[in-house]
C-alpha positions in Angstrom: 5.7 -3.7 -27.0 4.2 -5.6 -24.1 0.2 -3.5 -23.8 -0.6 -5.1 -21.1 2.5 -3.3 -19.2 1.6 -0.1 -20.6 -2.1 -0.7 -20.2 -1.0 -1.4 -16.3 1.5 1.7 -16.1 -1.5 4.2 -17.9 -4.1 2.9 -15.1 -1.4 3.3 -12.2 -0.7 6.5 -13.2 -4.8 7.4 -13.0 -4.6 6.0 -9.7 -2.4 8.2 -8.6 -3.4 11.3 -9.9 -6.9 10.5 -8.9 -5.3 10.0 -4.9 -3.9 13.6 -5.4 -7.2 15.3 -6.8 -9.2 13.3 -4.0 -6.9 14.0 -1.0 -8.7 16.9 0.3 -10.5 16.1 3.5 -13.7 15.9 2.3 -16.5 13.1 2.3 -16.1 13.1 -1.6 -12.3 12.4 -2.0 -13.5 9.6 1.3 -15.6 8.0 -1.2 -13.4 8.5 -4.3 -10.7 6.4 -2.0 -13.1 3.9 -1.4 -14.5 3.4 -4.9 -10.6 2.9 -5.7 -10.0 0.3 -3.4 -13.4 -1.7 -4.1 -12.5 -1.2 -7.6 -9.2 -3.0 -7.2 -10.7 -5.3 -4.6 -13.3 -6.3 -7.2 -10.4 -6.5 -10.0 -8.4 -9.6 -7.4 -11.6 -10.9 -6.6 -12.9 -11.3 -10.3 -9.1 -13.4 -10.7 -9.8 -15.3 -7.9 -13.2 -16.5 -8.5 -11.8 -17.4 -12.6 -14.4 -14.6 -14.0 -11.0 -13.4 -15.2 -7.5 -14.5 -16.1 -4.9 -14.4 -13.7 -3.1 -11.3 -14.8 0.4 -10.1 -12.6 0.3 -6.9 -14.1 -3.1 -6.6 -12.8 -2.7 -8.2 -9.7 0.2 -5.5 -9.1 -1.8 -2.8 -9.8 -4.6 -3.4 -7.7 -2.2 -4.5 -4.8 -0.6 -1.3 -5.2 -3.4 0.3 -5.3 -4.7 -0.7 -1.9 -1.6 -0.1 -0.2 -1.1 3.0 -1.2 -5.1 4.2 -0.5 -4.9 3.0 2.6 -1.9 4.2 3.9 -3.2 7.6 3.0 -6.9 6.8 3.8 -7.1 8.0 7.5 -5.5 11.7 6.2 -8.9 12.5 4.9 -10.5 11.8 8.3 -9.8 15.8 9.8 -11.5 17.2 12.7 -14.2 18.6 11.9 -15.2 17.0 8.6 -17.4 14.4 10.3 -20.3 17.3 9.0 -22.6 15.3 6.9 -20.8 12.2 6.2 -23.7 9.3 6.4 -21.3 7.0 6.3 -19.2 7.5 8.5 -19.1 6.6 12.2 -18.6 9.3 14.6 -16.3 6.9 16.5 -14.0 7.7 13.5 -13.3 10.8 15.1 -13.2 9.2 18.8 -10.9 6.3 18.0 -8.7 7.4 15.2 -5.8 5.7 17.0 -7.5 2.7 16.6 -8.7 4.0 12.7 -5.3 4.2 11.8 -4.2 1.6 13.3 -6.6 -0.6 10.9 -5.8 1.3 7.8 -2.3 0.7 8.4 -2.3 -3.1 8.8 -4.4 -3.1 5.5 -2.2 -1.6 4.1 1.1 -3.7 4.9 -1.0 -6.6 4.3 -1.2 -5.5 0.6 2.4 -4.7 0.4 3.0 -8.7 1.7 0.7 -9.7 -0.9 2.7 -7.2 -3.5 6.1 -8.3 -2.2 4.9 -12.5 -2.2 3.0 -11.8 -5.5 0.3 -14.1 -5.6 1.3 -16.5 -8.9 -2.4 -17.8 -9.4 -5.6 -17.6 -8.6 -5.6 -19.4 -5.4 -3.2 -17.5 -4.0 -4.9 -14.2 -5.5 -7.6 -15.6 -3.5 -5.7 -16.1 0.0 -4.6 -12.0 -0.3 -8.6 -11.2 -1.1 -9.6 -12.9 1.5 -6.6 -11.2 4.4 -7.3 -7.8 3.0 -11.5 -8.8 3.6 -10.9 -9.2 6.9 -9.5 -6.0 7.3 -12.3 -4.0 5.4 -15.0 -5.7 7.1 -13.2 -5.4 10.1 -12.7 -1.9 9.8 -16.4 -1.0 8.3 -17.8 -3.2 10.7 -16.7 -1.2 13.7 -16.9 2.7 11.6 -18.9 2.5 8.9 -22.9 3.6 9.7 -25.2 1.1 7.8 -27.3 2.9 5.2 
């Protein structure tokens, strides 16, 4: 039995149900998202830099991840739920043609980088550093500095 596929299939499957229980509009399930995509973020970036092993299970599963995060990620952006969130930029609210817009593109970026899956770490690296541009991008112009 190959663990590392089951280890990969157990931790999509969290993924997903955590998207489900942290889809409901608040800044919580916001944040929950987030932590999921840093998490995987962190998981391609520890493969690129050689702190760990290139890993295609792993490399899958955090590319999957992000796609599917941030296709969803603008849903939890509702009018009105701007109440209280410090971290997010009322422009969110003002421009969400423009939000979505950037979620989207982040998140076909990660299904190129699923669909070419990067073979090393270099190219693991090349993905982490497209999808960067599109976080910093993106918290650049809506994300309120703490």
């Amino acid at each position: 039995m190959n663990w590392k596929a089951v280890a990969a299939a157990a931790a999509m499957a969290g993924l997903a149900v955590g998207s489900v229980t942290a889809a409901d509009g608040t800044q919580d399930s916001r944040v929950a998202q987030m932590k999921q995509m840093g998490g995987s973020t962190g998981a391609l970036s520890a493969i690129a830099k050689g702190s760990k092993p290139y890993d295609a299970e792993a490399v899958k599963a955090a590319l999957t991840t992000i796609a599917t995060t941030a296709k969803a990620f603008p849903d939890q952006f509702k009018p009105g739920s701007d109440m209280n969130d410090p971290g997010a930029s009322p422009k969110i609210w003002e421009n969400m043609e423009d939000f979505k817009a950037r979620s989207e593109k982040l998140s076909a970026d990660a299904e190129t980088a699923l669909a070419q899956l990067p073979a090393d770490a270099a190219a693991v690296g090349a993905a982490v550093n497209t999808l960067g541009a599109n976080c910093a991008g993106c918290h650049k112009a809506y994300r309120l500095s703490k």
